[in-house]
Rosetta silent file (secondary structure, phi, psi, omega in degrees, C-alpha in Angstrom):
SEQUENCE: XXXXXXXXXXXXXXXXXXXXXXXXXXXXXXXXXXXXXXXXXXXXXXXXXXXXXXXXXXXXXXXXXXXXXXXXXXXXXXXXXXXXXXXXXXXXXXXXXXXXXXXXXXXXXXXXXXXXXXXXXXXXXXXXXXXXXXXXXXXXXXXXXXXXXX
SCORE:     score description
SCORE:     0.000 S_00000001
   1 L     0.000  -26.959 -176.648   24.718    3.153  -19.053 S_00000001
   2 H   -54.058  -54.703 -151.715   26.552    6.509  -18.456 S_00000001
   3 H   -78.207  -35.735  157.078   24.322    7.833  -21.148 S_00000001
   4 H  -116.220   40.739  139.168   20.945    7.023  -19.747 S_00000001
   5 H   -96.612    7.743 -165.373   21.774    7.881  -16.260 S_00000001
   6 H  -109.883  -53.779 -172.833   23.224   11.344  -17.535 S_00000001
   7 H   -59.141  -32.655 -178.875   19.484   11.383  -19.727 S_00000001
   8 H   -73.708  -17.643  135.866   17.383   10.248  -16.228 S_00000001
   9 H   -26.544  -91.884  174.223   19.529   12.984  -14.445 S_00000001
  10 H   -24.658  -51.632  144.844   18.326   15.182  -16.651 S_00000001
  11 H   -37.863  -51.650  161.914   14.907   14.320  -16.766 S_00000001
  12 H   -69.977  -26.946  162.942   14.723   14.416  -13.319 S_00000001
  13 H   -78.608  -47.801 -174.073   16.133   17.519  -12.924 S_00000001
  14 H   -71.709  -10.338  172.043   13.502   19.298  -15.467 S_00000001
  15 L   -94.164    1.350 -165.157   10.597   17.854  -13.353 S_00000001
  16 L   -99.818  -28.807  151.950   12.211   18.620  -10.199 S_00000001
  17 L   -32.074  -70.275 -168.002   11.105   22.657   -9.922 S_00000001
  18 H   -56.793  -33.593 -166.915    7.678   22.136  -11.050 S_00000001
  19 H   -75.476   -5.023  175.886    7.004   18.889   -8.840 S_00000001
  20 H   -67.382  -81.891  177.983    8.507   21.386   -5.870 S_00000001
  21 H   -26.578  -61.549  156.665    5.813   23.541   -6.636 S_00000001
  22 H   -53.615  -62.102  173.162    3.053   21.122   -7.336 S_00000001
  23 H   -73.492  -18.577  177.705    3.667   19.451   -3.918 S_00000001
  24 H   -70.705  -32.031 -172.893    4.192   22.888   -1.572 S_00000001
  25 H   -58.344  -45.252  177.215    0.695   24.191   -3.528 S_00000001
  26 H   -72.435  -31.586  169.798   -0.840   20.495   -2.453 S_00000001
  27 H   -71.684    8.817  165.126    0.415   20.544    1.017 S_00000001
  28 H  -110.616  -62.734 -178.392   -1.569   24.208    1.800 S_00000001
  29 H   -36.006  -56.888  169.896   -4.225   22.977   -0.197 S_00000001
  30 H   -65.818  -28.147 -171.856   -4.308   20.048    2.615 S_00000001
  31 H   -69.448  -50.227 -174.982   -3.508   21.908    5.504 S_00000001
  32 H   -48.672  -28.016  175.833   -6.399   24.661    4.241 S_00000001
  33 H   -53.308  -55.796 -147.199   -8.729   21.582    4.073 S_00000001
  34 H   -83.471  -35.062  163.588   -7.802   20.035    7.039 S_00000001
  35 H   -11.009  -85.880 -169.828   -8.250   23.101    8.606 S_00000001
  36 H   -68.481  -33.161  160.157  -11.805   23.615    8.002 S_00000001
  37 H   -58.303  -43.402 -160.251  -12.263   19.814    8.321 S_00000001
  38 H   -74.788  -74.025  179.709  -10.983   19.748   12.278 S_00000001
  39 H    14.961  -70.702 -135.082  -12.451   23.319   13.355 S_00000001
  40 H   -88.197  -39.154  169.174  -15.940   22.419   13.640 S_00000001
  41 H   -44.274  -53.291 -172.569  -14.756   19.809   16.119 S_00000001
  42 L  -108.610  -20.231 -112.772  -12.462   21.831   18.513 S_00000001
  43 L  -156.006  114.302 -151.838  -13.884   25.107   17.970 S_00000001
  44 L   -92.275  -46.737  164.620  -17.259   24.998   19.898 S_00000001
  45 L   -88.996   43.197  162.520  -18.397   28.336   18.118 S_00000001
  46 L   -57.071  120.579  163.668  -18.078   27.564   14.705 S_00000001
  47 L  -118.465   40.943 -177.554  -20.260   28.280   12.135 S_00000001
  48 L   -42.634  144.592  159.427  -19.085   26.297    9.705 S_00000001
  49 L   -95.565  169.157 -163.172  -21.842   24.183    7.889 S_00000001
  50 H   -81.614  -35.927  172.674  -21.964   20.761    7.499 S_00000001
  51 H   -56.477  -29.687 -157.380  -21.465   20.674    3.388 S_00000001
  52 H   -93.435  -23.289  179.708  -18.240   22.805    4.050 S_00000001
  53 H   -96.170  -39.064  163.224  -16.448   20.457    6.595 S_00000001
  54 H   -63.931  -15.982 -177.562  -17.725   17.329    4.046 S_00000001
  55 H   -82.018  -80.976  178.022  -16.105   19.228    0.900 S_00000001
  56 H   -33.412  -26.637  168.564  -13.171   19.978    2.658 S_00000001
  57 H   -68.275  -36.489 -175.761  -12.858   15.991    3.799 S_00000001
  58 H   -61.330  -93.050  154.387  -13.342   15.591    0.453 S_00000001
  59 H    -9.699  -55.265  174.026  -10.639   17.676   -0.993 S_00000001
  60 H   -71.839  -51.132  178.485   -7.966   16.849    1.331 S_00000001
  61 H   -37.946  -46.166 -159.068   -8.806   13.066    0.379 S_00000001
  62 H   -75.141  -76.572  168.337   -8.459   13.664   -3.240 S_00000001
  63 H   -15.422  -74.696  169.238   -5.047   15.713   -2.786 S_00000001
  64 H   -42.719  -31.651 -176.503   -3.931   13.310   -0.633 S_00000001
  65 H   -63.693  -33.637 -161.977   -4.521   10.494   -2.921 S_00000001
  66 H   -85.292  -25.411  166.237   -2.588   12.045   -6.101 S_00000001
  67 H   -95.084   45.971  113.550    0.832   12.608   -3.648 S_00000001
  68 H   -91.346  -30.700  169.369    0.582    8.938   -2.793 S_00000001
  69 H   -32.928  -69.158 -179.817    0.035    8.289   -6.585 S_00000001
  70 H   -66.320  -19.811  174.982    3.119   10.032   -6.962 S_00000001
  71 H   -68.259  -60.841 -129.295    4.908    8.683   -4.066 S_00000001
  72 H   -91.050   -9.022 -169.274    3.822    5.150   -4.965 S_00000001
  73 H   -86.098  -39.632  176.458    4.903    5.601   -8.751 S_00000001
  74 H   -63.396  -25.216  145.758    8.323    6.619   -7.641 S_00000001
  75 H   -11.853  -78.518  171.897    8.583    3.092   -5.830 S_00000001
  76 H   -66.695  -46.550 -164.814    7.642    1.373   -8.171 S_00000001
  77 H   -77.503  -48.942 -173.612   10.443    3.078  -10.904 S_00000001
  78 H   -75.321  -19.597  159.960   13.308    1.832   -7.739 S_00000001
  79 H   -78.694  -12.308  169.947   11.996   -1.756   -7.446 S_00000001
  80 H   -57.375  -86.603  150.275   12.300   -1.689  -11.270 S_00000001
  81 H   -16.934  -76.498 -174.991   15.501   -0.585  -11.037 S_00000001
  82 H   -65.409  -51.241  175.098   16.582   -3.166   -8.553 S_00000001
  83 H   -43.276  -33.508 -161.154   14.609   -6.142  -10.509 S_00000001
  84 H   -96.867    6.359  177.006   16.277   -4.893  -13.876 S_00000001
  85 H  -104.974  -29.483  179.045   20.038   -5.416  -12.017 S_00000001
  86 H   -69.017  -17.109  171.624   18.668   -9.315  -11.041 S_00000001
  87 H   -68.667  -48.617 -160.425   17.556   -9.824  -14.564 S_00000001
  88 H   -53.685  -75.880 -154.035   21.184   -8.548  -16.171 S_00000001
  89 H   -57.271  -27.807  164.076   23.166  -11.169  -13.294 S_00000001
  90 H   -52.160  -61.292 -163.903   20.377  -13.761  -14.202 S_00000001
  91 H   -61.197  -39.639 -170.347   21.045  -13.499  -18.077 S_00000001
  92 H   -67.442  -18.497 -177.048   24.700  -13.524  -17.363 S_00000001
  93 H   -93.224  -16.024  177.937   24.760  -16.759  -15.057 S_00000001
  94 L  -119.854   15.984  175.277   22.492  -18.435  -17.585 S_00000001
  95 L  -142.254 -169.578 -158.487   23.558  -17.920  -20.782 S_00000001
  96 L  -133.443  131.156  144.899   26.695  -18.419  -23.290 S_00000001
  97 L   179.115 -176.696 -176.634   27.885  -15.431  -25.272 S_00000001
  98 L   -40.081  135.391  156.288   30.360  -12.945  -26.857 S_00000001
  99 H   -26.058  -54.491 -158.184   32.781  -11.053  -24.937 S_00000001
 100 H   -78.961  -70.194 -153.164   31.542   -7.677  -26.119 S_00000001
 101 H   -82.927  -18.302 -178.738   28.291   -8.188  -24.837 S_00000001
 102 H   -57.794  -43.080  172.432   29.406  -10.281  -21.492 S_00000001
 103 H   -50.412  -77.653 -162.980   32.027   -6.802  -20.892 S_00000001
 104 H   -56.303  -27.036  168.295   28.669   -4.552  -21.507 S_00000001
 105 H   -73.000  -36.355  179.595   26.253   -6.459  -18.819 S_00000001
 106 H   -85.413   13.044  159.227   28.750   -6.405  -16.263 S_00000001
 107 H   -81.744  -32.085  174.152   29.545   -2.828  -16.986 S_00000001
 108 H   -52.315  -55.974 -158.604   25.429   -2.441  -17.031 S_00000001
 109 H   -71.334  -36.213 -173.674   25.031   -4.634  -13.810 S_00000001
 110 H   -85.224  -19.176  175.426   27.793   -2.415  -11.704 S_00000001
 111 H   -75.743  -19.411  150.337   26.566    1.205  -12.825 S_00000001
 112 H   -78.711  -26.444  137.271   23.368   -0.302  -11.618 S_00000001
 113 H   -41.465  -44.841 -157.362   24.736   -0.699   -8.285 S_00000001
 114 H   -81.578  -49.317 -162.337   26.599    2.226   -8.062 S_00000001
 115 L  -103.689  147.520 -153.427   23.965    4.506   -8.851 S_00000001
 116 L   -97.284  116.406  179.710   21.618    5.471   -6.395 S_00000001
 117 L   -69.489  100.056 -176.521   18.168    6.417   -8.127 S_00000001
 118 L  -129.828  149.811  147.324   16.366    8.897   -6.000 S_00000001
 119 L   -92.574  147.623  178.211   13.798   11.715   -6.962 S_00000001
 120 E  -109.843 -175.669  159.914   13.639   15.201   -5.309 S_00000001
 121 L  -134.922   85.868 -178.096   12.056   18.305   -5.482 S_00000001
 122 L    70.593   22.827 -150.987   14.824   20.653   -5.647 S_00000001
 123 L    24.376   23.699  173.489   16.587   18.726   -3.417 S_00000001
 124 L   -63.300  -45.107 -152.743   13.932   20.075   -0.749 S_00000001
 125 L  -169.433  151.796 -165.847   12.155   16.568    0.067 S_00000001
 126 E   -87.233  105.209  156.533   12.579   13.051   -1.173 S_00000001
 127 L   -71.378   84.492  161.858    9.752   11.729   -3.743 S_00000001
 128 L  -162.331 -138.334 -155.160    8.875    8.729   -2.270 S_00000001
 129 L   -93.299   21.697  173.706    7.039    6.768   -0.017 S_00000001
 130 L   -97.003    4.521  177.909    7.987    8.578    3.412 S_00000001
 131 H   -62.818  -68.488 -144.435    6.049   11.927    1.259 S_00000001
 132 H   -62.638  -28.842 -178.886    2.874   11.277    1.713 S_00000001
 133 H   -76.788  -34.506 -156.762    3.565   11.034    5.919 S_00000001
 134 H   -76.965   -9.270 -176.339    6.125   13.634    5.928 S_00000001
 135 H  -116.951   -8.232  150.999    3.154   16.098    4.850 S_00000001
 136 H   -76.006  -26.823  161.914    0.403   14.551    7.207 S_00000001
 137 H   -62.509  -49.906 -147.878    3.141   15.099   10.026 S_00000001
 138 H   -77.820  -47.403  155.433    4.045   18.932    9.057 S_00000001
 139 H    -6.300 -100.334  177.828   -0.018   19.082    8.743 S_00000001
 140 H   -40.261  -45.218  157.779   -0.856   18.125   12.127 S_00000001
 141 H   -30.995  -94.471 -178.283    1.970   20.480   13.181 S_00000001
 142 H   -55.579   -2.627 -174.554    0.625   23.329   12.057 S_00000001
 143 H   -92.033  -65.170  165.082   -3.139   22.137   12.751 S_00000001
 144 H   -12.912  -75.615  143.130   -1.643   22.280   16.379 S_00000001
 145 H   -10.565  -56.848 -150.165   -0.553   25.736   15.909 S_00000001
 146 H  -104.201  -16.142 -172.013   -3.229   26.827   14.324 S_00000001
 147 H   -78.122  -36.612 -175.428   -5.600   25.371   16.931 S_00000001
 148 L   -85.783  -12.722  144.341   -3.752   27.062   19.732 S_00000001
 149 L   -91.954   18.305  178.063   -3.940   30.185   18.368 S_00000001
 150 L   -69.716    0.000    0.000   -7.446   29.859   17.582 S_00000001
């Protein structure tokens, strides 16, 4: 088990720069959206057109959807996780066998306790399912901001 939690380390680490990247680029992409989405709203002279505040709804939808995609995928891989340590303690309570392999599930079943599976970005921000809020909060922040200096 050392050996593929040292490869899922690993793994996780070479995706963790770009997905950094990939989510600060989507969170301006949404804020820039949302932007032009609200405006037209609070902002009495605007002369924003009406195709330009639906594209922008549009856009921020789409965005949003693929970092819940990704949130929701990352989820999914840690309920996995936990379901794959109740299968090993299942097999082991229900079945008859060799030493060798009874020594290798429960060495299996406790490094699946022990280790805690999380993804980052650079250890910036947690990929999972508090993402998708934590960038509709910092949103509305700066929508705030941006409104009051407006």
């Amino acid at each position: 088990m050392t050996a593929i939690h040292a490869i899922s380390t690993s793994t996780a680490n070479l995706f963790s720069f770009p997905l950094l990247w990939i989510t600060l680029y989507n969170s301006g992409c949404m804020l820039y959206s949302a932007y032009y989405m609200i405006m037209p709203f609070i902002l009495e002279s605007s002369e924003q057109t009406l195709a330009i505040t639906i594209y922008s709804g549009f856009c921020f939808m789409f965005i949003f959807f693929s970092i819940s995609i990704i949130a929701e995928k990352v989820e999914s891989f840690k309920n996995e996780m936990k379901n794959t340590g109740d299968l090993v303690h299942k097999i082991m309570s229900r079945s008859t066998m060799n030493d060798k392999l009874q020594k290798e599930l429960q060495q299996f079943a406790r490094e699946l306790l022990a280790y805690d599976v999380s993804f980052t970005s650079c250890n910036v921000f947690y990929l999972d399912g508090t993402l998708p809020f934590s960038i509709i909060g910092t949103i509305v922040t700066y929508l705030i901001i941006l409104g009051q200096l407006g």
